[in-house]
Residue frames as qw, qx, qy, qz and C-alpha x, y, z in Angstrom:
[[0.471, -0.262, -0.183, -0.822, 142.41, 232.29, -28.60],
 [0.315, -0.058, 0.765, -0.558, 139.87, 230.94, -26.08],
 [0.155, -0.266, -0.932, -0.191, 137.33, 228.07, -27.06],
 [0.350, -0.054, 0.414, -0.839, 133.97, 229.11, -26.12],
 [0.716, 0.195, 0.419, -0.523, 131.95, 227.17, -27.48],
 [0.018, 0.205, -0.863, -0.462, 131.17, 224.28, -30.60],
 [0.754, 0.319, 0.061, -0.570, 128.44, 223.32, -32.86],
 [0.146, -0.256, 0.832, 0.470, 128.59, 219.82, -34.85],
 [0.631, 0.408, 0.105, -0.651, 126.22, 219.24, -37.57],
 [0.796, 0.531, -0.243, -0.161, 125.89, 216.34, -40.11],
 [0.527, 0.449, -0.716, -0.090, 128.60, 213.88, -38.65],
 [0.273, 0.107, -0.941, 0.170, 128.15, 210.47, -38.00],
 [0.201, -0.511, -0.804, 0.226, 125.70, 209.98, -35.20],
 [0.127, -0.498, -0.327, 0.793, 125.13, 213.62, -34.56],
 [0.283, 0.665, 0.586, 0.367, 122.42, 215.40, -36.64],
 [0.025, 0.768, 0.192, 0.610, 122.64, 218.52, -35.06],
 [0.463, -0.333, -0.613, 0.547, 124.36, 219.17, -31.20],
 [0.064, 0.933, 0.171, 0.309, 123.09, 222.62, -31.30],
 [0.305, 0.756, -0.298, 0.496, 125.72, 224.90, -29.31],
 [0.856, -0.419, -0.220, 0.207, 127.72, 223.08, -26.57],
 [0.240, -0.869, 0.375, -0.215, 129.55, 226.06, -24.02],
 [0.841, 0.248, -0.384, 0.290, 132.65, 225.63, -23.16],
 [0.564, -0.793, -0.164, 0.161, 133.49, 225.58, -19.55],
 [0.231, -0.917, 0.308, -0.106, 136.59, 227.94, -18.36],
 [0.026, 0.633, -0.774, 0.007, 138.39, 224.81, -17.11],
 [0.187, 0.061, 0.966, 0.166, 136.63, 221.46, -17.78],
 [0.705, 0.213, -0.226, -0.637, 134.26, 220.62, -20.29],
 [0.323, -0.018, 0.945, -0.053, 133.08, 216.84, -19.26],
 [0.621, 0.172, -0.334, -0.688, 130.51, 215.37, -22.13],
 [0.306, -0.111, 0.812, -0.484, 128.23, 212.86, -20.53],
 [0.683, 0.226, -0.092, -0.688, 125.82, 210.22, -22.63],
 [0.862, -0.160, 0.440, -0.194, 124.67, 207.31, -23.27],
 [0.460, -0.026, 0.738, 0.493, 126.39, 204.57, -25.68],
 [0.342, 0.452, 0.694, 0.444, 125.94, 205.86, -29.03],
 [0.007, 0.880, 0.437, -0.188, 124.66, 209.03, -28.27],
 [0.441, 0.838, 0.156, 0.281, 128.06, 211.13, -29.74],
 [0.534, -0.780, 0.167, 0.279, 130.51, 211.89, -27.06],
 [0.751, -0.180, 0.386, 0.505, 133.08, 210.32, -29.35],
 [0.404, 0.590, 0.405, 0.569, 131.96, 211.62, -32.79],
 [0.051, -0.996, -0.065, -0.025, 131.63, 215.68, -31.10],
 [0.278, -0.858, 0.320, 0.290, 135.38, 215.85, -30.02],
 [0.681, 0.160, 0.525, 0.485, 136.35, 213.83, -33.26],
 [0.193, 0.910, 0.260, 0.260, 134.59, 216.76, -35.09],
 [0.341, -0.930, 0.100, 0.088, 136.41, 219.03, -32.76],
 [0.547, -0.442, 0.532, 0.472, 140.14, 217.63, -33.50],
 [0.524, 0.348, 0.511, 0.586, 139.69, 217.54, -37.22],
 [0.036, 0.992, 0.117, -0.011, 138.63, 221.28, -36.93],
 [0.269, 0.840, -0.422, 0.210, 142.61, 222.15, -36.59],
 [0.962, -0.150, -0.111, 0.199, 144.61, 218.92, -35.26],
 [0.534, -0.766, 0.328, 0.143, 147.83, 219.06, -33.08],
 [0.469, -0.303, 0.772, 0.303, 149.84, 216.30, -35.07],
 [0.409, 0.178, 0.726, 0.524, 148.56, 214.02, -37.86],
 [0.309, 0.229, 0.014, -0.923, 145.81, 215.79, -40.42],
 [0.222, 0.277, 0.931, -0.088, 142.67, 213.95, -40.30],
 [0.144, -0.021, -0.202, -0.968, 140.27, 215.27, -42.81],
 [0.626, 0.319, 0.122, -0.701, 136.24, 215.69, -43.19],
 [0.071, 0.062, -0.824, -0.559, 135.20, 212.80, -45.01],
 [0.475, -0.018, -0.032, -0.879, 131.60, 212.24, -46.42],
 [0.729, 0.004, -0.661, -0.179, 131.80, 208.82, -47.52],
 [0.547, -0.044, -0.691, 0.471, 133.30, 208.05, -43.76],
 [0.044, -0.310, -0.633, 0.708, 131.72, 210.62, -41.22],
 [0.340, -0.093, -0.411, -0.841, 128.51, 212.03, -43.41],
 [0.603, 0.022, 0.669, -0.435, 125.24, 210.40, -41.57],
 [0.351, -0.151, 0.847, 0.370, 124.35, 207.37, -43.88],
 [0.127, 0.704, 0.694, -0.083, 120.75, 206.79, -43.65],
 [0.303, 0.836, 0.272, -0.367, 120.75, 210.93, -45.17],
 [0.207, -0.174, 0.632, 0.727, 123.67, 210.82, -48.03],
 [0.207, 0.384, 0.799, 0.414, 121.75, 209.04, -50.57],
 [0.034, -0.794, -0.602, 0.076, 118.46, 211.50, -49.66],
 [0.182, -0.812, -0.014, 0.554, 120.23, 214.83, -49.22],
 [0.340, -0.106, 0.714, 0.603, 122.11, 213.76, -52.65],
 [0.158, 0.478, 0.849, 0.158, 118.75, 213.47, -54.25],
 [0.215, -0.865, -0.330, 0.311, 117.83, 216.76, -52.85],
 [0.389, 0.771, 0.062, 0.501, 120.24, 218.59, -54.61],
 [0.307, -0.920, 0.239, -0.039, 122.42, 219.63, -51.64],
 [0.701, 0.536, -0.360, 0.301, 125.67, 219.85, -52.00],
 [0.855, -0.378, -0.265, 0.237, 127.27, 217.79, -49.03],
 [0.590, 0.354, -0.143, 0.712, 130.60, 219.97, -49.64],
 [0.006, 0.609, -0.048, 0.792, 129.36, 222.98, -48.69],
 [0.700, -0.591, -0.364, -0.167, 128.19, 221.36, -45.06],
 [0.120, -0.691, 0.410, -0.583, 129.54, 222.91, -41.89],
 [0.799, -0.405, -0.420, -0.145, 129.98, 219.62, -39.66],
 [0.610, -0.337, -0.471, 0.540, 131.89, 221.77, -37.30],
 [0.160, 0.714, 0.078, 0.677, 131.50, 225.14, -36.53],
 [0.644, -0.415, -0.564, 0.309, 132.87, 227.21, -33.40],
 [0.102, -0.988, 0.060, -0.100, 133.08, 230.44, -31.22],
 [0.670, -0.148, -0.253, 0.682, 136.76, 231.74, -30.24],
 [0.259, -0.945, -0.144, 0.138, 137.42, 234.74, -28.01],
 [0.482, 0.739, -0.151, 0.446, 140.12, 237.02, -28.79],
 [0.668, -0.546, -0.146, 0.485, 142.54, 237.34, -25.67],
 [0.130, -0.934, -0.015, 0.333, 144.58, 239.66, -25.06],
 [0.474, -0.386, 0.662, 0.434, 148.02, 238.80, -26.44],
 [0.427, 0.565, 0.648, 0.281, 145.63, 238.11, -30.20],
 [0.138, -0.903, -0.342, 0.222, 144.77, 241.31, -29.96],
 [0.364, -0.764, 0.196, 0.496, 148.03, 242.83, -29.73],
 [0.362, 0.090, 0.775, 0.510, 149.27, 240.83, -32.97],
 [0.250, 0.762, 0.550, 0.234, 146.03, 242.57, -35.02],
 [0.008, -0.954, 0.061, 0.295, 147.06, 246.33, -33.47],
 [0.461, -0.538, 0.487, 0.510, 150.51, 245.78, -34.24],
 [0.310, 0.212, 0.740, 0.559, 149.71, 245.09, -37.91],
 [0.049, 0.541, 0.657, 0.523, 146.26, 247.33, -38.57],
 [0.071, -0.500, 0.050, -0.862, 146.44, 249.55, -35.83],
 [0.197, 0.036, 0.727, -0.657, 144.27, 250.38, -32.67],
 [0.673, 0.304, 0.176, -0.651, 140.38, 249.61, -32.35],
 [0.415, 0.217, -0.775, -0.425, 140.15, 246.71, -35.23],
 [0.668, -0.272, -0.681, -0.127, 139.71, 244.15, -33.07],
 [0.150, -0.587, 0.560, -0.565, 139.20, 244.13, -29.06],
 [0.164, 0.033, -0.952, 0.257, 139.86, 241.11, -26.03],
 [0.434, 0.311, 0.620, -0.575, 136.37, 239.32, -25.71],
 [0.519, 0.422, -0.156, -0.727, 135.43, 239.75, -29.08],
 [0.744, -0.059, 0.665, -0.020, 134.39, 236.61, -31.19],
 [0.307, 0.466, -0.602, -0.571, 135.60, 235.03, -34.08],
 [0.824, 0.188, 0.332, -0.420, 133.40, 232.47, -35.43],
 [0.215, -0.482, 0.814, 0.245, 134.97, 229.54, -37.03],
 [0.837, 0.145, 0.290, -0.442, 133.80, 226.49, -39.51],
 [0.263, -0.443, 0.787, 0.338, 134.94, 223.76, -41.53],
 [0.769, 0.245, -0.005, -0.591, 133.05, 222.61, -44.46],
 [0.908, -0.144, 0.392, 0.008, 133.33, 218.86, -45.70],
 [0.646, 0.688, -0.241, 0.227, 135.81, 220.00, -48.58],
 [0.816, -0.140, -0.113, 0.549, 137.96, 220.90, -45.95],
 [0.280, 0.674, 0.150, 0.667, 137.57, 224.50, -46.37],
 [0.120, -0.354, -0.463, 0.803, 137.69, 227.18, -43.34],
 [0.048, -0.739, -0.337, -0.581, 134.86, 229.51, -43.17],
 [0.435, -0.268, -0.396, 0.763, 135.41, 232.37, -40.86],
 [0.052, 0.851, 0.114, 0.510, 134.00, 235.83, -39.39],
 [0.563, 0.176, -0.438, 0.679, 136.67, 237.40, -37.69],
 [0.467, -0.709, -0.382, 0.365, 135.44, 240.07, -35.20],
 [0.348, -0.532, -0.172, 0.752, 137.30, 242.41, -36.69],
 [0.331, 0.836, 0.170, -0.402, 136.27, 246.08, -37.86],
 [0.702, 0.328, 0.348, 0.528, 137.33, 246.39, -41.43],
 [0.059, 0.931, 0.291, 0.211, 136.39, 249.88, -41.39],
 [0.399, -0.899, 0.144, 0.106, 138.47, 251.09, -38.49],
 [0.549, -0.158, 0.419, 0.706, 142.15, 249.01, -40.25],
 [0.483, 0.629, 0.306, 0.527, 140.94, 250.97, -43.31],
 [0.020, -0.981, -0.015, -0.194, 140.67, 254.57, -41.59],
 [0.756, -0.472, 0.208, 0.403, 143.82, 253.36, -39.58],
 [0.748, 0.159, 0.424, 0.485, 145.52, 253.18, -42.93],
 [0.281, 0.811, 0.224, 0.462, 144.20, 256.72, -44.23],
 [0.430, -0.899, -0.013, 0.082, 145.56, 258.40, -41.09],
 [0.524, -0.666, 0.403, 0.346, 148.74, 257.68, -41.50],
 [0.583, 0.364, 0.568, 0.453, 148.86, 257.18, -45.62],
 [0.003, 0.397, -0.240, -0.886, 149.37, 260.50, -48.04],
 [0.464, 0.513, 0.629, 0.356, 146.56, 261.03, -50.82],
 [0.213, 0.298, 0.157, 0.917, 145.92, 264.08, -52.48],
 [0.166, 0.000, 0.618, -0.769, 144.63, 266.99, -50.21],
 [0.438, 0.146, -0.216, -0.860, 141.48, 267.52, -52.54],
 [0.732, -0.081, -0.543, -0.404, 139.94, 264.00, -52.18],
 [0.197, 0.180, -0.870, 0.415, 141.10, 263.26, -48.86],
 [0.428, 0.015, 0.626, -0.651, 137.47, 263.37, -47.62],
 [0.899, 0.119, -0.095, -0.412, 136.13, 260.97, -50.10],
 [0.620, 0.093, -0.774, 0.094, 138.51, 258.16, -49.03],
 [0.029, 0.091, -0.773, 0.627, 138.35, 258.64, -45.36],
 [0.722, 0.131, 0.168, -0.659, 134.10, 258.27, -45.86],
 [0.518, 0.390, -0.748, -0.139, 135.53, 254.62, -47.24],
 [0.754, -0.443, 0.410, -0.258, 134.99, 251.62, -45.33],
 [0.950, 0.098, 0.244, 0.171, 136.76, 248.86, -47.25],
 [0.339, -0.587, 0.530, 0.509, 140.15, 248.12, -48.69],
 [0.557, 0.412, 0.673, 0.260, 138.38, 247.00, -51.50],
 [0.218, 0.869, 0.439, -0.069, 136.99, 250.41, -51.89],
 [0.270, -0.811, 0.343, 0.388, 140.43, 252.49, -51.35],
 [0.562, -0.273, 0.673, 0.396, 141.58, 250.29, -53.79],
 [0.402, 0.594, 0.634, 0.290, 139.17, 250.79, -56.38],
 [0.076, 0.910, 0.362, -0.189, 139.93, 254.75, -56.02],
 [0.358, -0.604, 0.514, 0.494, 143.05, 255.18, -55.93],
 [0.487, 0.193, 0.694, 0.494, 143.20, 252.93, -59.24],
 [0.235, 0.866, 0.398, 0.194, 140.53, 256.04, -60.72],
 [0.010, 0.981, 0.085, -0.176, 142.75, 258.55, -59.66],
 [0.433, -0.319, 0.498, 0.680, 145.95, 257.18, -60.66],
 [0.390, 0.583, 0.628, 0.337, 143.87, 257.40, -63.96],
 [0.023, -0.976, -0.217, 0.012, 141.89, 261.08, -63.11],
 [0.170, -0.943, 0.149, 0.244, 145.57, 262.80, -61.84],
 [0.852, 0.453, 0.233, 0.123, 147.48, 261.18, -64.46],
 [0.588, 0.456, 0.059, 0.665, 149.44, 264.30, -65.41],
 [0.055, -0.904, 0.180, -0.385, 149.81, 265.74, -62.76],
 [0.547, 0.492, -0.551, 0.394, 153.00, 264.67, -61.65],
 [0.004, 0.324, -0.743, 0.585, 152.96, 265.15, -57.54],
 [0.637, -0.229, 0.465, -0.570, 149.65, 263.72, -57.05],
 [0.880, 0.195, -0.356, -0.247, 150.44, 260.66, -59.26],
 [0.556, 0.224, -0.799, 0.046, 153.00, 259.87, -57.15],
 [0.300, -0.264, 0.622, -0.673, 151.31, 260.11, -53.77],
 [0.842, 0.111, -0.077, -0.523, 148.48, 257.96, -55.34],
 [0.748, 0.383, -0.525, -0.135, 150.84, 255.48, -56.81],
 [0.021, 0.379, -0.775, 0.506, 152.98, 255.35, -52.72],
 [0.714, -0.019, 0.327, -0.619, 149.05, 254.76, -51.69],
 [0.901, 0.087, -0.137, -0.402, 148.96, 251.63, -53.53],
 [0.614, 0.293, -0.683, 0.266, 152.11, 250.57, -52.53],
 [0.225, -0.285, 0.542, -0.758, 151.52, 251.31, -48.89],
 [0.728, -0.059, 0.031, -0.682, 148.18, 249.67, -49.10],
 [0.751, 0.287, -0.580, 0.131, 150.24, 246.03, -50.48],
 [0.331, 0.284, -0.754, 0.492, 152.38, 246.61, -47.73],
 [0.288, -0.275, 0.565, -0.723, 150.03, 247.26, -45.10],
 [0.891, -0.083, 0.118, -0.431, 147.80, 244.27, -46.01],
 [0.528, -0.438, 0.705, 0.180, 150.65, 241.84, -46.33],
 [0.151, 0.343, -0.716, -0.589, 150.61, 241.61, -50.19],
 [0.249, 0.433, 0.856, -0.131, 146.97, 239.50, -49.50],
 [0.053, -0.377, -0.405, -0.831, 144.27, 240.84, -52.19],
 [0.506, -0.485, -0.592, -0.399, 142.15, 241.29, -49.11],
 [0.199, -0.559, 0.500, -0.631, 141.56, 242.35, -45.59],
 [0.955, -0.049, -0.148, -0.252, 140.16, 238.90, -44.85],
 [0.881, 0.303, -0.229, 0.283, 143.00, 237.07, -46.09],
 [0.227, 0.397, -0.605, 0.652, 145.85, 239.58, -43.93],
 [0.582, -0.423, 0.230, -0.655, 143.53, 239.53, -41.36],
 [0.949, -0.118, -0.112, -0.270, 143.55, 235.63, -41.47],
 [0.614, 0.421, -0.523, 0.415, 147.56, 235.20, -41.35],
 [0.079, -0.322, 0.613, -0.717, 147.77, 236.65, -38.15],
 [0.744, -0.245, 0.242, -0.573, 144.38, 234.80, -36.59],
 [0.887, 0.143, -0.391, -0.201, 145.37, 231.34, -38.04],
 [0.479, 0.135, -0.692, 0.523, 148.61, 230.63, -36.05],
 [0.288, -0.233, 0.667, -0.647, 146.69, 231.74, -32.94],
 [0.719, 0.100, -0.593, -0.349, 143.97, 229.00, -33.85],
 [0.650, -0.391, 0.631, -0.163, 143.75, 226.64, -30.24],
 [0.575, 0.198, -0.782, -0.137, 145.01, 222.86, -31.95],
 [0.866, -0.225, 0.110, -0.434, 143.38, 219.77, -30.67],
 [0.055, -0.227, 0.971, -0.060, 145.23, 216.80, -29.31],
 [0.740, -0.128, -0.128, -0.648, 142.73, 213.48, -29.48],
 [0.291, 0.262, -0.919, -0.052, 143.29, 210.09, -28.10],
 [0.612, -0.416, 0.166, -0.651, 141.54, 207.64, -26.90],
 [0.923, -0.218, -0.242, 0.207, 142.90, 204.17, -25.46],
 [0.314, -0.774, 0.482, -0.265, 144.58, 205.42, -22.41],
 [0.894, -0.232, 0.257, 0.285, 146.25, 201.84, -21.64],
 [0.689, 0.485, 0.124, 0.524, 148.66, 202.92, -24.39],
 [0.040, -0.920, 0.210, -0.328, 149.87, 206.25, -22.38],
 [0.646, 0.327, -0.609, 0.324, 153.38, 205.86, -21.52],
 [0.723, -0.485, -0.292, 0.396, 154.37, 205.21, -17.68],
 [0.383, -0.568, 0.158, 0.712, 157.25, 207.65, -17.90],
 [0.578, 0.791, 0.165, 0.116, 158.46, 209.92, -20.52],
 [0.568, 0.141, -0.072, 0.808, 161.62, 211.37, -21.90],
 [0.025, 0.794, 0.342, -0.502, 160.53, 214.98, -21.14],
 [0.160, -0.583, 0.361, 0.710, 163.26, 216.54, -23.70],
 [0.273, 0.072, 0.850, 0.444, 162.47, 214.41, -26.02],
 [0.038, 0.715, 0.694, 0.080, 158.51, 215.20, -25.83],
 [0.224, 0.891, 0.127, -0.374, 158.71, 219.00, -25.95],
 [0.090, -0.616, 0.549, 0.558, 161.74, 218.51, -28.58],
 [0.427, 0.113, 0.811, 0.384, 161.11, 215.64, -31.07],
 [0.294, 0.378, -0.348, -0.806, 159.30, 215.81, -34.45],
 [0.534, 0.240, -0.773, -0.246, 159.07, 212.46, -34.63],
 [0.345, -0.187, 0.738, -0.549, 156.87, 211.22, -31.39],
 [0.093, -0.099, -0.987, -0.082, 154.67, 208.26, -31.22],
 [0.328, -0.610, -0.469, -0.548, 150.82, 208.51, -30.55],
 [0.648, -0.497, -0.501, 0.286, 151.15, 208.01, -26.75],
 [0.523, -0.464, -0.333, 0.633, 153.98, 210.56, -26.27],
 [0.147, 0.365, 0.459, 0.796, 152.23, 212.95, -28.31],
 [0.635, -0.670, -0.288, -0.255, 149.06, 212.78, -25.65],
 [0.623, -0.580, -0.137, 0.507, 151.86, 213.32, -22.83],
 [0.373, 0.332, 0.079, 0.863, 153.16, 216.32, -24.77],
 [0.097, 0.788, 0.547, 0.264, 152.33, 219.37, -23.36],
 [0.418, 0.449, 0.184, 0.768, 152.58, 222.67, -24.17]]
């Protein structure tokens, strides 16, 4: 996926960068000492890191001077978003969602909207149409004929799920539409990847596309040369020929 943009809220120096575009093919961030240059693309690498896993801390990137006060206040520091960011769906993302939920779900351009709270938690809206993987799913799924237009008027897999489960109940004894009901709920497993949620399948396939963030910053310390093989092969690379890795 394609960066478009980042927000960083609540770390360290930075109270609030409001939304900072991301150019096409450089993004240069220009201020004075102190003013956050460092602390925004720290924020930005701990959002989904290349190598080590640096995490959110409160005690360590929380702004000081408003702990104690925000504490007091009854907000709960966890739930804070001190990174939050746009990605664009490309094309090649895209394909990976059809190939799993069908056509229409999600299309190239659309945005998925990204955050990290100070637990360490993702928070995500994906861009993509629950509705349309669900009808996907009825098109090409068996239920009985006689209710087939109250699932396709369905928008959620929550909801398919919650019907089926009434009619495995309602058609009970009758013998051919229990098992079309019963294939539907296997079918339904399979077609969200055994996840209790369209979220959650929906999130397997967006996570590995996820840009990762290299960070470094004392360039004297980049090697002269490199092995090359080594750096697109090792597991085991120093900090330097990590920052000469690339991919």
């Amino acid at each position: 996926m394609k960066l478009k943009s980042a927000q960083i809220r609540m770390f360290k120096n930075i109270i609030d960068s409001t939304p900072v575009k991301i150019d096409e093919k450089v993004t240069c961030v220009v201020g004075k000492n102190e003013s956050g240059k460092t602390a925004f693309l720290q924020a930005l690498f701990c959002l989904n890191p290349a190598r080590i896993n640096p995490e959110f801390s409160i005690l360590d990137h929380y702004p000081a001077w408003l702990e104690k006060r925000h504490r007091k206040d009854g907000k709960d520091l966890d739930a804070v978003t001190p990174i939050s960011v746009e990605l664009e769906w490309q094309t090649d993302d895209v394909a990976a969602v059809t190939e799993s939920f069908g056509d229409g779900v999600v299309k190239e351009g659309d945005i998925l909207t990204l955050s990290m709270t100070y637990k360490n938690e993702f928070r995500w809206v994906s861009g993509c149409s629950e509705a349309r993987a669900a009808l996907n799913f009825l098109n090409k799924t068996p239920v009985p004929e006689s209710e087939r237009a109250s699932y396709t008027a369905l928008k959620s897999f929550g909801e398919i799920g919650k019907k089926l489960a009434q009619d495995v109940t309602k058609y009970g004894e009758n013998a051919e539409s229990l098992k079309i009901l019963l294939e539907a709920q296997e079918a339904q497993k399979k077609f969200l990847d055994n996840k209790d949620t369209f979220s959650a399948a929906a999130w397997k396939i967006a996570f590995k596309r996820i840009p990762k963030f290299f960070y470094f910053a004392d360039f004297s310390k980049l090697p002269y040369t490199v092995d090359i093989e080594h750096v697109l092969k090792s597991d085991n690379l120093s900090e330097s020929e990590a920052t000469a890795r690339v991919r």
